[in-house]
N, C-alpha and C positions, 0 to 999 in steps of 0.2 A: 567583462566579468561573467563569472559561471551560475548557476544557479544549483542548487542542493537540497535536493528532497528526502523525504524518511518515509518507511512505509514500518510496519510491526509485521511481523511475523507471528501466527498463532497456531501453536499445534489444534489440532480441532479432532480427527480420529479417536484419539484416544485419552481426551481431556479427563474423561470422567477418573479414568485409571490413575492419572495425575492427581487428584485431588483427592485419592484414598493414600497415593504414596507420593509428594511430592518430590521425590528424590528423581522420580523420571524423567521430571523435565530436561536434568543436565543429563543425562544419562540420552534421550532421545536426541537432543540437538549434540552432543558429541560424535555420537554414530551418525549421524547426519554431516557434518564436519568432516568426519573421516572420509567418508563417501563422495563428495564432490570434491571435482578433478575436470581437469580438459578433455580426459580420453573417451567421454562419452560423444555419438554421431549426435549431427543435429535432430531435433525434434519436430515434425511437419505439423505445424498446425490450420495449414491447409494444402491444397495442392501445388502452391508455386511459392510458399511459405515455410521456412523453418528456421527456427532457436535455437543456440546453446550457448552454452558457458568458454569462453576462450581467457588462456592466458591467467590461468587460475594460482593465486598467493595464498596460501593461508599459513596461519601458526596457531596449531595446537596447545600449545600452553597457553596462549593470549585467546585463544578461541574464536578467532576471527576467520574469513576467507573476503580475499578482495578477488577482483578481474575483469573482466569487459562482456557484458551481456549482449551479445549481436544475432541479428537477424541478418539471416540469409534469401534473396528473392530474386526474382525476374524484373529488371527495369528495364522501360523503354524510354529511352535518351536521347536529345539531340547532337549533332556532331557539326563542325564545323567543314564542307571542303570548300578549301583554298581557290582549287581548281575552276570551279564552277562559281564564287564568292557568293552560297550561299548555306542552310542548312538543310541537313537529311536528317532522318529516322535512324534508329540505330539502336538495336535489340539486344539486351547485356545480359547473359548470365551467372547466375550466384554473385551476384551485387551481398556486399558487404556494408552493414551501417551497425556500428556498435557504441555501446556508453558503460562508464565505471560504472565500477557497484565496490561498495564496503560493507559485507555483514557483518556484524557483531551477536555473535548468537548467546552470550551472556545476555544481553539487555533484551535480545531476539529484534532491536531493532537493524534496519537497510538503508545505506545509505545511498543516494543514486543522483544522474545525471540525466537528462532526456537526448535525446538525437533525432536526427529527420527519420521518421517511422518508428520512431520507438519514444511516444508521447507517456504522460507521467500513468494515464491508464493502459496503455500496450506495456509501461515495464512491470508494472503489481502482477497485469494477468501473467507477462511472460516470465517472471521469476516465481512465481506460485507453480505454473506448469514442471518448469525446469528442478524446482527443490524435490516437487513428488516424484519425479523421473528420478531421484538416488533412489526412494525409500518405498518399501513393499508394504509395510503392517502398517506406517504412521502419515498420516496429510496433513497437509497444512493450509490454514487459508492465509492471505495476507490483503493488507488493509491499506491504504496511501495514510500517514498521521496528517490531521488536521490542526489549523490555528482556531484552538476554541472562540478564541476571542473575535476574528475576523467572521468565523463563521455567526457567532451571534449578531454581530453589525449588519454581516448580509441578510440574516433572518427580519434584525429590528426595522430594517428596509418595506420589505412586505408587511404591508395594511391589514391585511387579511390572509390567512392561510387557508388553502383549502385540500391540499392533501400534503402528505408525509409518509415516503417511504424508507423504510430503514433497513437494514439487516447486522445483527450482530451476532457476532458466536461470545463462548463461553470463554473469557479469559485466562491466561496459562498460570496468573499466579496464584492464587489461591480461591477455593469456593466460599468464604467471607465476601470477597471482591465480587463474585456473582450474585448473592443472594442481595448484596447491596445493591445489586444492576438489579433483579426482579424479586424482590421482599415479598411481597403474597405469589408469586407464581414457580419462584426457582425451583423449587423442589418439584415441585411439577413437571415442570422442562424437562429436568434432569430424567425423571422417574420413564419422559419418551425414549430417551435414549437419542434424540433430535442433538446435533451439533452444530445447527443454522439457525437461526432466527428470523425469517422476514414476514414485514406485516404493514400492511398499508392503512394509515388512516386518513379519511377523508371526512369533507361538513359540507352542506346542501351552502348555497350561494345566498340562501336567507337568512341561515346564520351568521353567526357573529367570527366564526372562523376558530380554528383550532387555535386551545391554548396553548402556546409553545412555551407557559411561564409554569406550565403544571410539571409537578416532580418527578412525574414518569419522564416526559420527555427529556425534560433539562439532565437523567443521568444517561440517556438516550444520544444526548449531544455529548457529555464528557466519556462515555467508552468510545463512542466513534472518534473523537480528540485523539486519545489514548491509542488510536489501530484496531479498536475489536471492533469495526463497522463500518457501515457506510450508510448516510442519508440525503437524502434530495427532499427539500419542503419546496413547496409551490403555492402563489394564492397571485393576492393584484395589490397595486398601491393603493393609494390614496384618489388619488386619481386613473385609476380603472385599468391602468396598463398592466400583463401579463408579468410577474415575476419569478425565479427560482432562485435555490441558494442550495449549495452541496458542497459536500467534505473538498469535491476534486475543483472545485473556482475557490477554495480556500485552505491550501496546500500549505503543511509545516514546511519553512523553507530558508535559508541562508545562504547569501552572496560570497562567494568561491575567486581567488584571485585564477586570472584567466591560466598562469604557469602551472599550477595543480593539475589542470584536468585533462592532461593528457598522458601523465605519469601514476602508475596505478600506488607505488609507494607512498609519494609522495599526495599522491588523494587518499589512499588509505588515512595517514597520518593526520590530515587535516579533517575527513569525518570522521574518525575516532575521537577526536578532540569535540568536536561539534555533539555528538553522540553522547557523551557525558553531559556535554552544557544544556544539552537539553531535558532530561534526568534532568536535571539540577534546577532548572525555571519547572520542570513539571511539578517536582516534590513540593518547590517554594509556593506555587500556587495552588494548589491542592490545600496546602497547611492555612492557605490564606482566606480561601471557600470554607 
């Protein structure tokens, strides 16, 4: 069986302009849509390392694009000779490891696969790089979606917290939705003209540890749920052992019959389906909170 991640997509450049005319959003992720394609070179994001988009599907009217996100690199390999019956070294170039992807840029959710070198944090960074490589005026950040509910178990776990770090941007769909995320500060935020957020809290070891039940934090945890962040809490049990808890040890995720995942249609198909059902458990719990 396959495993199936989502990550959100967030316009972040030019959100503010968003929220005076929300018309832009479809407007930005169309031209965005239009824009990826296969024909673009890989991208080096180091010197023996490069990205791109291979084997690209999309449909414009459904506003989707599917296809295989692969890294291209230098591997060193062992080899079998026969001759000798035993193993050599053996130095490969442009070694190919690739994994599905299905965007949905209606929802702006991603839906994706992992592979050997392309773990659930190598594909957020590497399809963030890869979106801003279409587009000149607009960026995007993107988030891995979290299991709110898994993440608060691992939270409940830790005794005491003693820091928390976060980062969230401003969300695409409307600024009601933001000012709900910072009620005395939004307007503030905004007024920087800042489209990141991060900010580490921490408590001295003689206290009582951060409250992770206080209202800031708990809409702190439901945006990073949602895709507009990412957090890592840290403190100790009960009994005095080191613990942590993050969006990425507790990953939105559904099990994939192993014949999907090597056909980009036919995984298309089955995370577009998943991709709504999830919409659908988020609205239902939301209304339920």
């Amino acid at each position: 069986m396959a495993v199936v991640y989502f990550a959100k997509v967030n316009i972040n450049s030019n959100i503010y302009d968003v929220y005076k005319n929300p018309d832009l959003v479809n407007k930005i992720l169309d031209e965005l849509l239009e824009h990826i394609d296969s024909e673009h070179l890989p991208i080096k994001i180091n010197k023996e390392e490069s990205i791109a988009f291979f084997d690209v599907e999309k449909n414009m009217d459904k506003h989707y694009v599917a296809g295989r996100l692969s890294k291209i690199f230098r591997d060193n390999i062992e080899i079998y000779n026969s001759k000798k019956n035993s193993v050599e070294p053996f130095s490969t170039e442009d070694v190919v490891k690739s994994t599905l992807f299905f965007f949905d840029l209606r929802s702006e959710i991603v839906a994706f696969m992992t592979a050997q070198s392309i773990s659930r944090k190598n594909f957020v960074s590497y399809f963030k790089i890869l979106l801003n490589s279409y587009t000149e005026d607009v960026k995007f950040e993107v988030f891995l979606k979290t299991n709110s509910r898994a993440l608060d178990e691992q939270i409940g776990r830790i005794g005491k917290v003693s820091k928390v770090d976060f980062t969230v941007v401003p969300p695409n769909s409307n600024e009601d939705e933001f000012n709900d995320l910072f009620p005395r500060n939004g307007e503030e935020i905004k007024e920087t003209r800042a489209t990141k957020l991060q900010q580490t809290l921490s408590s001295s070891k003689k206290d009582d540890g951060i409250n992770m039940g206080a209202s800031f934090l708990r809409r702190i945890i439901e945006a990073v749920s949602k895709g507009f962040g990412a957090i890592k809490v840290i403190g100790e049990t009960d009994d005095n052992h080191t613990l942590s808890a993050s969006n990425y040890s507790t990953p939105q995720k559904v099990i994939m019959p192993d014949k999907f995942k090597n056909d980009i249609a036919e995984f298309s198909n089955y995370a577009h389906s998943e991709i709504k059902s999830l919409i659908s458990s988020e609205k239902a719990y939301s209304m339920k909170e």
